[in-house]
Structures are given as structure tokens and as C-alpha cells.
mmJSON file of the N, C-alpha and C atoms, coordinates in Angstrom:
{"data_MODEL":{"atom_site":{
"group_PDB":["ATOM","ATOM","ATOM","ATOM","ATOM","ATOM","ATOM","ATOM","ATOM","ATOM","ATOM","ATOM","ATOM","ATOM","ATOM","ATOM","ATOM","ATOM","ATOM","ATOM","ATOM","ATOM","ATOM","ATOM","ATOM","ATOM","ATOM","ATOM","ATOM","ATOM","ATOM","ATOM","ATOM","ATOM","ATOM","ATOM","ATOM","ATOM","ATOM","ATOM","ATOM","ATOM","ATOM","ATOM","ATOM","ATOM","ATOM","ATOM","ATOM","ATOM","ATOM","ATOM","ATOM","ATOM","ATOM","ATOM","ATOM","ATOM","ATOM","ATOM","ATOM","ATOM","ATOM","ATOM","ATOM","ATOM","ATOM","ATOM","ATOM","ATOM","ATOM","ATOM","ATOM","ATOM","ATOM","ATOM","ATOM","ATOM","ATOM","ATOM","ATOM","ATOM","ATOM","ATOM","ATOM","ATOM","ATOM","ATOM","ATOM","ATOM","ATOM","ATOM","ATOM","ATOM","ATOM","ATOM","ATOM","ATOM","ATOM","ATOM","ATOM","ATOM","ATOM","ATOM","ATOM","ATOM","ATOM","ATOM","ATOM","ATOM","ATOM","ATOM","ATOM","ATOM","ATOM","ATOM","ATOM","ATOM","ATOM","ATOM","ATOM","ATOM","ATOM","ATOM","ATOM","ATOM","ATOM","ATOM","ATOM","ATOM","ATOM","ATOM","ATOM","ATOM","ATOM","ATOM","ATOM","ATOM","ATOM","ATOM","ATOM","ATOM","ATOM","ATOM","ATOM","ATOM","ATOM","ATOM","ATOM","ATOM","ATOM","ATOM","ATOM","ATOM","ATOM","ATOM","ATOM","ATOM","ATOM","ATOM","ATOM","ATOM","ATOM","ATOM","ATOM","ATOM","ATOM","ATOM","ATOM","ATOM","ATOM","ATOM","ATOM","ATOM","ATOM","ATOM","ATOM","ATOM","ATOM","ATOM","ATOM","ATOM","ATOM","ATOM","ATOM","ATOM","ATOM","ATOM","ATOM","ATOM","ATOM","ATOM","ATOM","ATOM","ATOM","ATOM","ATOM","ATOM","ATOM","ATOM","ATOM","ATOM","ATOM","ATOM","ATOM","ATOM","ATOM","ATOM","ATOM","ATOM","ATOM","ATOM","ATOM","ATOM","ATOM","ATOM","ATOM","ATOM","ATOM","ATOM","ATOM","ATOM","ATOM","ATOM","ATOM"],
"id":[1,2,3,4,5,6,7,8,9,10,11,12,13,14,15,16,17,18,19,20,21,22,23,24,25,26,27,28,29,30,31,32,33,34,35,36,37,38,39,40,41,42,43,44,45,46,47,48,49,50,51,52,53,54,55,56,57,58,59,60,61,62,63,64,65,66,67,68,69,70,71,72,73,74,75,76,77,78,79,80,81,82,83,84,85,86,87,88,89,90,91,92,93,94,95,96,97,98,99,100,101,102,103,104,105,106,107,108,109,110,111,112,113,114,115,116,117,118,119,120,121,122,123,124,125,126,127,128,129,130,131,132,133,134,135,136,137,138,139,140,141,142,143,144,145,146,147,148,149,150,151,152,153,154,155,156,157,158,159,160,161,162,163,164,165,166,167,168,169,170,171,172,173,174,175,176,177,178,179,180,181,182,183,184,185,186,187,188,189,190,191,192,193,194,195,196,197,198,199,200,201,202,203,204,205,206,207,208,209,210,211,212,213,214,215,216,217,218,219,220,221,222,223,224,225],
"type_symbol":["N","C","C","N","C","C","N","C","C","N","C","C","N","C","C","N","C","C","N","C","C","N","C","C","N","C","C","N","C","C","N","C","C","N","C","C","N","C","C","N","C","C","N","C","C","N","C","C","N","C","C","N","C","C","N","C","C","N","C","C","N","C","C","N","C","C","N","C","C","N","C","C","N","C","C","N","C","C","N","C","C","N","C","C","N","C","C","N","C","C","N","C","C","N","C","C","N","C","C","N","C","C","N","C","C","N","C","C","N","C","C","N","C","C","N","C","C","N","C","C","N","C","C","N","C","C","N","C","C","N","C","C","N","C","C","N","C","C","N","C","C","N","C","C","N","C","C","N","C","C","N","C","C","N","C","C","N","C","C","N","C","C","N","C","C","N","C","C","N","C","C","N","C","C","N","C","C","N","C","C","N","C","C","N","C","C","N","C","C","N","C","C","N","C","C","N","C","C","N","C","C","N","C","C","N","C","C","N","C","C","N","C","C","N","C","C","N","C","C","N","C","C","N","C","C"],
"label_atom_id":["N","CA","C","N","CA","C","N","CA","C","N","CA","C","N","CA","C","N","CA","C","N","CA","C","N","CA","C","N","CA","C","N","CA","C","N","CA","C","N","CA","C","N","CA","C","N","CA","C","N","CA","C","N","CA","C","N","CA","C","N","CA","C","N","CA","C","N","CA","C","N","CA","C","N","CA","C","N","CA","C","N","CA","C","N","CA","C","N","CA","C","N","CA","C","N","CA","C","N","CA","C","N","CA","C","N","CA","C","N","CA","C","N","CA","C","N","CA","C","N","CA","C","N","CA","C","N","CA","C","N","CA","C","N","CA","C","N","CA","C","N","CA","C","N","CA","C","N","CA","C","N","CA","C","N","CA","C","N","CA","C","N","CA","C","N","CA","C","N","CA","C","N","CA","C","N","CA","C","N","CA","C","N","CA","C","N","CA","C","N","CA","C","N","CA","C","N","CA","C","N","CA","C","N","CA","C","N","CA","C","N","CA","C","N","CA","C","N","CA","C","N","CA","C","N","CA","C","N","CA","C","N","CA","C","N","CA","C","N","CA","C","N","CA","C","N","CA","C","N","CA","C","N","CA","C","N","CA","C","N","CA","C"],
"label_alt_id":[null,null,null,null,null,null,null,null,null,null,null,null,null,null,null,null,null,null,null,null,null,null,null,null,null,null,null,null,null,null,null,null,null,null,null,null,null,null,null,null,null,null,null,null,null,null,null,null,null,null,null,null,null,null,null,null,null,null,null,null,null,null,null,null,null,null,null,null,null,null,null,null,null,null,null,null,null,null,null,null,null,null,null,null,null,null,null,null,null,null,null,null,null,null,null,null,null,null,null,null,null,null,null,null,null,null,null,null,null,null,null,null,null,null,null,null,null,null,null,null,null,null,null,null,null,null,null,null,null,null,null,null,null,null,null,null,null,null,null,null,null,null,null,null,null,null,null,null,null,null,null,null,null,null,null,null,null,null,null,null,null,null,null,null,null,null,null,null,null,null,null,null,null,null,null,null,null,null,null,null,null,null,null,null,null,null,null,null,null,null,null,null,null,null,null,null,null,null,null,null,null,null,null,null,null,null,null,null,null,null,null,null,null,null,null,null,null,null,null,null,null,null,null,null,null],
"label_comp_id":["UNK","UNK","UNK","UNK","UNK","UNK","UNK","UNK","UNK","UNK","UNK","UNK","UNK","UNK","UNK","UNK","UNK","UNK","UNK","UNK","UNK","UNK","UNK","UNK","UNK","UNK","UNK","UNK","UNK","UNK","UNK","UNK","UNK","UNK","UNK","UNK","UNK","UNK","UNK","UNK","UNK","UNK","UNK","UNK","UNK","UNK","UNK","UNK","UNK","UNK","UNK","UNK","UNK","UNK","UNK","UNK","UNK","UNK","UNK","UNK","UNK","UNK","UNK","UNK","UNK","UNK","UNK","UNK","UNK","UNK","UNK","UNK","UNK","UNK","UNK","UNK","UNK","UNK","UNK","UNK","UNK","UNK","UNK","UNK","UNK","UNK","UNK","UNK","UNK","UNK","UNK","UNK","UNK","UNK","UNK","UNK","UNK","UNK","UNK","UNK","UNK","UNK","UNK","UNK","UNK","UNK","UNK","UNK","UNK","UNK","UNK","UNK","UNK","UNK","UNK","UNK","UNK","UNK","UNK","UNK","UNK","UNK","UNK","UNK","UNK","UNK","UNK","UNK","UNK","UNK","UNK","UNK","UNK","UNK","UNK","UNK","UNK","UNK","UNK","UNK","UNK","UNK","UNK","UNK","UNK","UNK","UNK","UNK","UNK","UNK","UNK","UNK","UNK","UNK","UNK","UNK","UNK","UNK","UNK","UNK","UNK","UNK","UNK","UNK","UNK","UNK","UNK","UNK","UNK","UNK","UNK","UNK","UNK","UNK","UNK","UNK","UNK","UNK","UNK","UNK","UNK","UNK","UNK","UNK","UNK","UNK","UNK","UNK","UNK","UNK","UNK","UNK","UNK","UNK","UNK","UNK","UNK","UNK","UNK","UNK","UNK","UNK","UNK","UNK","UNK","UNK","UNK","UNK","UNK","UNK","UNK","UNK","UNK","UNK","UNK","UNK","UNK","UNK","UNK","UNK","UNK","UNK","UNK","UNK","UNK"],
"label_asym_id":["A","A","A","A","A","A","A","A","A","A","A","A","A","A","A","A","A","A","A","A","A","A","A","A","A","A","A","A","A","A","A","A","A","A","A","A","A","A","A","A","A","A","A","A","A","A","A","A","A","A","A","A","A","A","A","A","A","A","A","A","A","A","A","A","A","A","A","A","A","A","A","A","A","A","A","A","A","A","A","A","A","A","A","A","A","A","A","A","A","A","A","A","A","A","A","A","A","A","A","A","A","A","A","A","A","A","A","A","A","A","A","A","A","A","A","A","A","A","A","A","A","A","A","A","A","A","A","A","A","A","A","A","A","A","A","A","A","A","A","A","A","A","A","A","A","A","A","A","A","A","A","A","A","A","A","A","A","A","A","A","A","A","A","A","A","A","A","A","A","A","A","A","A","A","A","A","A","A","A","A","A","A","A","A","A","A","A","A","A","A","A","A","A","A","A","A","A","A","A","A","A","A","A","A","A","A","A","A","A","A","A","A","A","A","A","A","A","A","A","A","A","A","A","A","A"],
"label_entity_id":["1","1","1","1","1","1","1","1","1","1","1","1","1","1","1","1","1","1","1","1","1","1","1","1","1","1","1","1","1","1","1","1","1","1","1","1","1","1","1","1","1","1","1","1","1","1","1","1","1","1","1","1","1","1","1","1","1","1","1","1","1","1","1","1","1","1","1","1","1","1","1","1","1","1","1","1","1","1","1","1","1","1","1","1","1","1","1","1","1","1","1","1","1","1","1","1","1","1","1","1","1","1","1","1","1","1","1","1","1","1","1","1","1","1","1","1","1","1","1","1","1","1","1","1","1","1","1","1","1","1","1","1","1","1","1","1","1","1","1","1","1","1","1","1","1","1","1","1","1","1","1","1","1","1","1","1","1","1","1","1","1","1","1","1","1","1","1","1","1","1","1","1","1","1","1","1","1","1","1","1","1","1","1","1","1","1","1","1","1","1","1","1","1","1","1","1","1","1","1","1","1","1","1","1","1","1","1","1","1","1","1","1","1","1","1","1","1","1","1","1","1","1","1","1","1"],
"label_seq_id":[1,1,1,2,2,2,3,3,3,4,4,4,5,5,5,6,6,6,7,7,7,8,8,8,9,9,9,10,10,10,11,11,11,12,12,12,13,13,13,14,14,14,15,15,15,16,16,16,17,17,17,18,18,18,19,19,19,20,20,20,21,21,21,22,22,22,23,23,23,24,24,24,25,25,25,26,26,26,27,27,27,28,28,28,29,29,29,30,30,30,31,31,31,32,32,32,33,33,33,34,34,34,35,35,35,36,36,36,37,37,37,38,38,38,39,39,39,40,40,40,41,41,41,42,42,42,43,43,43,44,44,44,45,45,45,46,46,46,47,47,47,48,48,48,49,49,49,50,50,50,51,51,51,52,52,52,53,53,53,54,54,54,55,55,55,56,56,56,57,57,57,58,58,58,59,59,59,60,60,60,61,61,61,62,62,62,63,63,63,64,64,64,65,65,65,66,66,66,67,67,67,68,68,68,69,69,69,70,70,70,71,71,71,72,72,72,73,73,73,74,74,74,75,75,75],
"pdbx_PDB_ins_code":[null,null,null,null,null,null,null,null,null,null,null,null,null,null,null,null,null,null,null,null,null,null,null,null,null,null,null,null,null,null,null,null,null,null,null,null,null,null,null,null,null,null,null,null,null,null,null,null,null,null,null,null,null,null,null,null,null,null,null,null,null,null,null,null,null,null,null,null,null,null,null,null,null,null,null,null,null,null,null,null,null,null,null,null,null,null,null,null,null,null,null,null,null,null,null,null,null,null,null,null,null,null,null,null,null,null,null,null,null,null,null,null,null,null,null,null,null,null,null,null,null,null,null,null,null,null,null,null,null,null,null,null,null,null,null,null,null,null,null,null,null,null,null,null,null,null,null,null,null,null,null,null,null,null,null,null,null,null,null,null,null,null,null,null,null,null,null,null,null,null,null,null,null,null,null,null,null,null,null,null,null,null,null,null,null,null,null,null,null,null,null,null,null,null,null,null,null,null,null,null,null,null,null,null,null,null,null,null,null,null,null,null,null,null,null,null,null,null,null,null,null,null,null,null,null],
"Cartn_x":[35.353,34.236,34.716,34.267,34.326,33.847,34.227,33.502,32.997,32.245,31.463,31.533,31.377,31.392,29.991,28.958,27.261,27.033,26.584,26.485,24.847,24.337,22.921,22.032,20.969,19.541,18.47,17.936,16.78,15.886,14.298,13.244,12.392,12.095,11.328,10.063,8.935,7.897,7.477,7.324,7.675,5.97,5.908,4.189,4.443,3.956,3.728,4.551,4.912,5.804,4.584,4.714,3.448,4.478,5.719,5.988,8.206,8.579,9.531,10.603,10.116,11.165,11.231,9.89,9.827,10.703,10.709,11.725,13.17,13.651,15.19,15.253,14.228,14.766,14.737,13.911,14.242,15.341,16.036,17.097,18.11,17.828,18.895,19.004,18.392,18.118,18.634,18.889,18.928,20.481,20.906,22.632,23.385,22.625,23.713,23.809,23.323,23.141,24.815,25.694,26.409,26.492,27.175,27.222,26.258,25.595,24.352,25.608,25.559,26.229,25.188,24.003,23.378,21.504,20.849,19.092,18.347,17.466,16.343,15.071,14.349,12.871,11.783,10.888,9.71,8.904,8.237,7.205,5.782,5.458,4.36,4.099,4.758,4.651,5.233,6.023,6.338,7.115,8.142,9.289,10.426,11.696,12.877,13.512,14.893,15.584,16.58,17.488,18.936,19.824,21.095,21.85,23.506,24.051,25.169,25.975,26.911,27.605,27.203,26.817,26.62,25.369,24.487,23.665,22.824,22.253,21.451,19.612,18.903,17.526,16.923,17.301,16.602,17.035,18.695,18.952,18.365,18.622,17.747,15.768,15.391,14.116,13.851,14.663,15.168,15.665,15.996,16.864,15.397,14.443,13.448,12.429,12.216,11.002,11.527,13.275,13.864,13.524,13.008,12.926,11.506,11.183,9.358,8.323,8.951,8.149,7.928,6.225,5.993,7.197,7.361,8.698,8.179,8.472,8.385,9.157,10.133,10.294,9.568,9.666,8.357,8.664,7.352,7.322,6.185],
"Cartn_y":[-16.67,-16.096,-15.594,-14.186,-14.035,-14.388,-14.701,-14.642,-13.623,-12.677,-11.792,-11.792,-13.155,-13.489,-13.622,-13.193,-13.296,-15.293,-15.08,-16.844,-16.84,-16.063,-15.971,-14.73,-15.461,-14.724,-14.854,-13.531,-13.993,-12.888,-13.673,-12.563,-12.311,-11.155,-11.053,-10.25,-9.633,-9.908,-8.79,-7.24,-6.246,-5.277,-5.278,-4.594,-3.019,-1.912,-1.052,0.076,-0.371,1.097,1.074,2.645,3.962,4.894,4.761,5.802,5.197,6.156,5.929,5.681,6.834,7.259,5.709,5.435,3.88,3.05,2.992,2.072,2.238,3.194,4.116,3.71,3.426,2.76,1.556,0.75,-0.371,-0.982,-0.193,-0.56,-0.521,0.857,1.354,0.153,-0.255,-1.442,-2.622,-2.906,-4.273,-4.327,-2.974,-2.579,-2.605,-2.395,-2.442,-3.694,-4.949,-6.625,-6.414,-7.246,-7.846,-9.064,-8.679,-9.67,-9.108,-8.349,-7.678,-6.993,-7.536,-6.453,-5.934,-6.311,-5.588,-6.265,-4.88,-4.913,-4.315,-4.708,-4.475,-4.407,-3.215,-3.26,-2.794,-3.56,-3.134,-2.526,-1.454,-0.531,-1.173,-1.653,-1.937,-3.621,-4.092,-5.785,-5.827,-5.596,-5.597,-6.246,-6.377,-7.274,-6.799,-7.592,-6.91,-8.48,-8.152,-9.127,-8.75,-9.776,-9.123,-10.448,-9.871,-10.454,-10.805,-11.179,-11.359,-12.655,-12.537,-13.656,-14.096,-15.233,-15.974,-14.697,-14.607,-14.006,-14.714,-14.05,-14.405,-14.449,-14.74,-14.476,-13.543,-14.387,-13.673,-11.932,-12.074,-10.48,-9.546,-9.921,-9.243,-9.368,-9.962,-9.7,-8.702,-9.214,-7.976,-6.603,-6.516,-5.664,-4.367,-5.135,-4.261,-4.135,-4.948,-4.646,-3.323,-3.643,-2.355,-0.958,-0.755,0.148,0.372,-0.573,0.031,-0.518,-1.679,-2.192,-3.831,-4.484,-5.454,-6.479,-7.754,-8.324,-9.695,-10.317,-12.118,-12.956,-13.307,-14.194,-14.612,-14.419,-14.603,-16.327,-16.75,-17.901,-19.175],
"Cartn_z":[-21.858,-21.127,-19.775,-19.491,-18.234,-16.85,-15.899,-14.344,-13.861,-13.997,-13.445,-12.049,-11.151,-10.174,-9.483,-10.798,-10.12,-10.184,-9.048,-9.142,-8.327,-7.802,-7.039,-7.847,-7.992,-8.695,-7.298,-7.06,-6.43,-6.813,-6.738,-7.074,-6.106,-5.493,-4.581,-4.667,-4.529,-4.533,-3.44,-3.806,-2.944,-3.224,-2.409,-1.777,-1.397,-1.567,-1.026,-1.598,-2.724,-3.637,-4.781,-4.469,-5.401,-6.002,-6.019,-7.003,-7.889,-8.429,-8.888,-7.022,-6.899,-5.747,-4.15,-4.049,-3.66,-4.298,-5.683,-6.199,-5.682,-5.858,-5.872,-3.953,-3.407,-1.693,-2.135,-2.351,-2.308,-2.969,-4.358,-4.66,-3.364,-3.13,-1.87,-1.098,-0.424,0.433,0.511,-1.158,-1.712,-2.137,-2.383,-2.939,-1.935,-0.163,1.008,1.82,0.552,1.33,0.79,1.7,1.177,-0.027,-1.285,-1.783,-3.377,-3.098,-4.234,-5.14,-6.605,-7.231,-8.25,-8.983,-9.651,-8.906,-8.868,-8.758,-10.094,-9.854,-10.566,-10.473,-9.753,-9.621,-10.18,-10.577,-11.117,-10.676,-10.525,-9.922,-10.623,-11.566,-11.489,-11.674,-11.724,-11.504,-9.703,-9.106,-7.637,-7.479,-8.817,-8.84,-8.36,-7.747,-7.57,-8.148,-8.762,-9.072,-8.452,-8.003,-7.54,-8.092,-8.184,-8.47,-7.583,-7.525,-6.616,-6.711,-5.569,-5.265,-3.221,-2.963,-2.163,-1.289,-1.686,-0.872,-0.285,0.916,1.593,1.598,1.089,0.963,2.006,3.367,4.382,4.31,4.714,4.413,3.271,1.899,1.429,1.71,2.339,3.142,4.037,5.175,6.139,5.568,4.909,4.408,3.696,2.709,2.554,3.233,3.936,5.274,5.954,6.706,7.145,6.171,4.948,4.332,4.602,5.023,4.969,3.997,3.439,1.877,2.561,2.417,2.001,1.73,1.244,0.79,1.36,0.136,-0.057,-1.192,-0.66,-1.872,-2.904,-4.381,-5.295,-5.844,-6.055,-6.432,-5.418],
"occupancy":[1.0,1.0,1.0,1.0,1.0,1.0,1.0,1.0,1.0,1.0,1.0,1.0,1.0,1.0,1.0,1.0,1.0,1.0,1.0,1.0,1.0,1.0,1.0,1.0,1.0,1.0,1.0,1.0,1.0,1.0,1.0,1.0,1.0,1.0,1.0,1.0,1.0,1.0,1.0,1.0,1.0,1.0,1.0,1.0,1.0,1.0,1.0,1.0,1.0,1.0,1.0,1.0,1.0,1.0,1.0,1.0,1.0,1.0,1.0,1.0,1.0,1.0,1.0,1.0,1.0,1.0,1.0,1.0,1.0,1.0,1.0,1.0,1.0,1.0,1.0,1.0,1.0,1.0,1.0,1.0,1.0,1.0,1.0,1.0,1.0,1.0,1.0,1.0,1.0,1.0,1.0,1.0,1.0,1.0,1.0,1.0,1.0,1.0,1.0,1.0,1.0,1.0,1.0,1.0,1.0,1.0,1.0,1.0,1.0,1.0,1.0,1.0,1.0,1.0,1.0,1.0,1.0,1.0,1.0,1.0,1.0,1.0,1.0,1.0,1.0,1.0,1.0,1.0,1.0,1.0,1.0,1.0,1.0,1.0,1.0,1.0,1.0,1.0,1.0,1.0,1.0,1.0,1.0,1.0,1.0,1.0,1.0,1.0,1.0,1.0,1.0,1.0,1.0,1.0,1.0,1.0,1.0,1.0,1.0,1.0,1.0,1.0,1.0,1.0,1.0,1.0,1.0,1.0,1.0,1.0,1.0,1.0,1.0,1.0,1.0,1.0,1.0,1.0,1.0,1.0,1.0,1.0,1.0,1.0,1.0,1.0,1.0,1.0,1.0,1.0,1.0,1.0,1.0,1.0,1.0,1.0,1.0,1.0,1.0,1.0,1.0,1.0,1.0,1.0,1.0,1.0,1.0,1.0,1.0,1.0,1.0,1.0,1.0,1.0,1.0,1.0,1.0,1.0,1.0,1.0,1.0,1.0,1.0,1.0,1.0],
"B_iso_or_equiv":[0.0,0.0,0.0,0.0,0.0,0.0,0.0,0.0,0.0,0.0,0.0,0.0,0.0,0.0,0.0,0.0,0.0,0.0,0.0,0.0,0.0,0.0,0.0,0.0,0.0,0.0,0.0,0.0,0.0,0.0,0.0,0.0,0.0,0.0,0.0,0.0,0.0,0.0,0.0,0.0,0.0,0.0,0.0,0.0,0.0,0.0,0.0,0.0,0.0,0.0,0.0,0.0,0.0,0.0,0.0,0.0,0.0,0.0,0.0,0.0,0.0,0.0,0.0,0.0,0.0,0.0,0.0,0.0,0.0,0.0,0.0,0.0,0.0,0.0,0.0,0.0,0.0,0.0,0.0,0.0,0.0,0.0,0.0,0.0,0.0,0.0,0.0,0.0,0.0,0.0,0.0,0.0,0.0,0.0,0.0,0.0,0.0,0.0,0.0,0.0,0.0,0.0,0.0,0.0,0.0,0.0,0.0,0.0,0.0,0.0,0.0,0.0,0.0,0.0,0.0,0.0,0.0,0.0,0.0,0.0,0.0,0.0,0.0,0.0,0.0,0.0,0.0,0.0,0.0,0.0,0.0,0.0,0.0,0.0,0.0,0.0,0.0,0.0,0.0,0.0,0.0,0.0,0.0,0.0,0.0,0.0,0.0,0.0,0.0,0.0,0.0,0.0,0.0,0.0,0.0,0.0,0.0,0.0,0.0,0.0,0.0,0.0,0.0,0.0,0.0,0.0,0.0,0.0,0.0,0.0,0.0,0.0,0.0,0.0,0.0,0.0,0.0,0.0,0.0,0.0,0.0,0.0,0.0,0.0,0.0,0.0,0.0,0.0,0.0,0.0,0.0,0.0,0.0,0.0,0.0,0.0,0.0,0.0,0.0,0.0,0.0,0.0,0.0,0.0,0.0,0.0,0.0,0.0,0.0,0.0,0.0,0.0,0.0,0.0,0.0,0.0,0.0,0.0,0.0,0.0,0.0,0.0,0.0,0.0,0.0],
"pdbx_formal_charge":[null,null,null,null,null,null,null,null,null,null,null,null,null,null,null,null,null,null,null,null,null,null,null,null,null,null,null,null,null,null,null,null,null,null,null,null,null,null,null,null,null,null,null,null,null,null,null,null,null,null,null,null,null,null,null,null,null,null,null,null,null,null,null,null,null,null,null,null,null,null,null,null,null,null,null,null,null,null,null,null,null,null,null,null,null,null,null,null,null,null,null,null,null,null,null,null,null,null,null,null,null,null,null,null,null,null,null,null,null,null,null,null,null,null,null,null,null,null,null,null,null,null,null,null,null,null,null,null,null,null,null,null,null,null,null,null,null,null,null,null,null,null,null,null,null,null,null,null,null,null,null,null,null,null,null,null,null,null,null,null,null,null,null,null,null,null,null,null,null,null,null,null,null,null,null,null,null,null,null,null,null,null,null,null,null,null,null,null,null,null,null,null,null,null,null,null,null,null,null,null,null,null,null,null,null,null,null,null,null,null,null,null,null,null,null,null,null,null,null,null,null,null,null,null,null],
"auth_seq_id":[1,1,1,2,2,2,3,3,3,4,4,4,5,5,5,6,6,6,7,7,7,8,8,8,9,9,9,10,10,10,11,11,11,12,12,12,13,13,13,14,14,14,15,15,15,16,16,16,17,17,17,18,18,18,19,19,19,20,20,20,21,21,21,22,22,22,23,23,23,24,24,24,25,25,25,26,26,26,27,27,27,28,28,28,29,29,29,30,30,30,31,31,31,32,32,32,33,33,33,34,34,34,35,35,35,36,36,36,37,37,37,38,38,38,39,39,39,40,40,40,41,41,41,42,42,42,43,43,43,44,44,44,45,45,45,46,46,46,47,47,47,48,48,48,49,49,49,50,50,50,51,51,51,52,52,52,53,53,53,54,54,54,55,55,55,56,56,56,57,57,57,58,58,58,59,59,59,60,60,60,61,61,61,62,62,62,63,63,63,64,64,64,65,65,65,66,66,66,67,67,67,68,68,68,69,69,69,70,70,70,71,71,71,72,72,72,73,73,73,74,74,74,75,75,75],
"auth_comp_id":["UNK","UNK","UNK","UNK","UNK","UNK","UNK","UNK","UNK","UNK","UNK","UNK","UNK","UNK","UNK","UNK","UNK","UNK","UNK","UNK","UNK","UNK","UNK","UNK","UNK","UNK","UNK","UNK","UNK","UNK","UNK","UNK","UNK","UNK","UNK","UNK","UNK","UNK","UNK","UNK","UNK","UNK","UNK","UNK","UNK","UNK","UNK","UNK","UNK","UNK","UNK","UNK","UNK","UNK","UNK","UNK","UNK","UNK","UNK","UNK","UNK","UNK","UNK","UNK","UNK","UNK","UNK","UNK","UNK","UNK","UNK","UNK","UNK","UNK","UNK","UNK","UNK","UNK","UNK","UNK","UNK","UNK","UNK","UNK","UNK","UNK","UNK","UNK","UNK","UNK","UNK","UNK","UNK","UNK","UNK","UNK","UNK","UNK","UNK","UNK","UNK","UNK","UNK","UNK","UNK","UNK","UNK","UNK","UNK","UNK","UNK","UNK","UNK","UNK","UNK","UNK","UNK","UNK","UNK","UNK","UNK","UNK","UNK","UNK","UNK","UNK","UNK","UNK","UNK","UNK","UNK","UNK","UNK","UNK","UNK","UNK","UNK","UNK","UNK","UNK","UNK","UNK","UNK","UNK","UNK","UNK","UNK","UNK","UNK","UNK","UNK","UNK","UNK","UNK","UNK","UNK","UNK","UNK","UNK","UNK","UNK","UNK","UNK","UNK","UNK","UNK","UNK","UNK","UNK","UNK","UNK","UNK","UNK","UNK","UNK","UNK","UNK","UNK","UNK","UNK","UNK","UNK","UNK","UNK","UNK","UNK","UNK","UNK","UNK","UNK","UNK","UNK","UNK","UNK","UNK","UNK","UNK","UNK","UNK","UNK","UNK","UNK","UNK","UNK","UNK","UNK","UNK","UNK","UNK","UNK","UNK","UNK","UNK","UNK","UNK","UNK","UNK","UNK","UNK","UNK","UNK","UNK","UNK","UNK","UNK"],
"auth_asym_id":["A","A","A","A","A","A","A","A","A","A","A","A","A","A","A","A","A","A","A","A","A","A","A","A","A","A","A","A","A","A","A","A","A","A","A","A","A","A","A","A","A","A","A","A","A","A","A","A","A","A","A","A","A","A","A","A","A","A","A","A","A","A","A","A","A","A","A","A","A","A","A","A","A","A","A","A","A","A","A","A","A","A","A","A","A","A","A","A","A","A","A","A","A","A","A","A","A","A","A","A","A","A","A","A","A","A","A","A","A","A","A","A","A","A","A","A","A","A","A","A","A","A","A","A","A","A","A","A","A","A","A","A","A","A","A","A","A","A","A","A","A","A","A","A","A","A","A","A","A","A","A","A","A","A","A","A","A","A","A","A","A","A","A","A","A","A","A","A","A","A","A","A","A","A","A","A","A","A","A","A","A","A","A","A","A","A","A","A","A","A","A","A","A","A","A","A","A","A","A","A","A","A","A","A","A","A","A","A","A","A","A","A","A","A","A","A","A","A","A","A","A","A","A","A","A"],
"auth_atom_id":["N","CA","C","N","CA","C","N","CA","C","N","CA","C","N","CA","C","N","CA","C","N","CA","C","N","CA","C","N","CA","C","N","CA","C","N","CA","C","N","CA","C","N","CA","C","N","CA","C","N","CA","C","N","CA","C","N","CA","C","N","CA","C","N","CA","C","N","CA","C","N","CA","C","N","CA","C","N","CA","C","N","CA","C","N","CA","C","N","CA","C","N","CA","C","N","CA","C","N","CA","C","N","CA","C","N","CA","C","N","CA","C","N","CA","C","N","CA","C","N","CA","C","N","CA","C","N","CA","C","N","CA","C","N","CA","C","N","CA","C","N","CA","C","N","CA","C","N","CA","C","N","CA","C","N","CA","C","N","CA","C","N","CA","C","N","CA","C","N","CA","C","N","CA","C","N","CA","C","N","CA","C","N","CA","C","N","CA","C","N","CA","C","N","CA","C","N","CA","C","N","CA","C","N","CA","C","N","CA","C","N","CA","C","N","CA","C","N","CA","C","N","CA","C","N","CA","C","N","CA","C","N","CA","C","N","CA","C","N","CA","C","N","CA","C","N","CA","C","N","CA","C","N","CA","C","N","CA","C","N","CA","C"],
"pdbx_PDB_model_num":[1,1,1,1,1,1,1,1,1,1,1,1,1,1,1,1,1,1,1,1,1,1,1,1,1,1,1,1,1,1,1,1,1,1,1,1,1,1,1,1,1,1,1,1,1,1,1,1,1,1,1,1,1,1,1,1,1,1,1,1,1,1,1,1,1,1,1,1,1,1,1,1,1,1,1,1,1,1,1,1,1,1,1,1,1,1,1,1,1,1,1,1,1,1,1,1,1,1,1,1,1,1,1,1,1,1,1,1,1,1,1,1,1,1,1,1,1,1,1,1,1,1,1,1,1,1,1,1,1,1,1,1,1,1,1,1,1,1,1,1,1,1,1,1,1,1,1,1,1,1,1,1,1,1,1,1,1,1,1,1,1,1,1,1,1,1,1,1,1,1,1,1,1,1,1,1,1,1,1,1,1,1,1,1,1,1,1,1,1,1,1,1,1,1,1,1,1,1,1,1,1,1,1,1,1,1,1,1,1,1,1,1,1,1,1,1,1,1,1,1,1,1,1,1,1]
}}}
């Protein structure tokens, strides 16, 4: 089996995207945390998943507020 090197999941919980192109920032957003190697956001559930090695929660928080989007850790 390989090491990928993803060892951190987080889901966050993103307010205020109305279209595809909202999504395509908040990826943006979430791809320039250090440490993010694959995202995933939902436009109509308000999900983002990210994936990585040793990330930070808060940064990716910061990171989409800086874009202009709602953002909470989900759960």
C-alpha cells in the first residue's frame, strides 16, 4: 500500500456560494493552505472537504472568509 501522505480530513460548512464559479474560489482558497493536497466542494449541500497532510483548521477558515464565503467547521 501506498502513503499518499493525506493524514488530515476536514469538513467545513461554507455559506454564501450561488453559483459554480463561487465554488472554483473557494477551492482556490482552500488549495493555497499549506499542506491541502486534494478539495472538494459542494454547491448545494455547503460542503467543502479537504484533504492533506498536518493542516490547520483555523487556516483553512481564514483562508475562506479571506475569499468572501461564510465558513465553519461542520459538525
Amino acid at each position: 500500500m501506498t502513503n499518499t501522505g493525506v493524514t488530515d480530513r476536514h469538513e467545513l460548512e461554507v455559506s454564501g456560494m450561488s453559483c459554480d464559479s463561487c465554488v472554483a474560489h473557494v477551492e482556490e482558497a482552500l488549495q493555497a493552505v499549506d499542506g491541502v493536497q486534494r478539495t472538494s466542494v459542494d454547491l448545494d449541500s455547503g460542503l467543502a472537504i479537504v484533504e492533506g497532510a498536518s493542516i490547520d483548521t483555523n487556516q483553512l477558515v481564514e483562508a475562506v472568509s479571506r475569499a468572501g464565503y461564510g465558513v465553519r467547521p461542520a459538525g
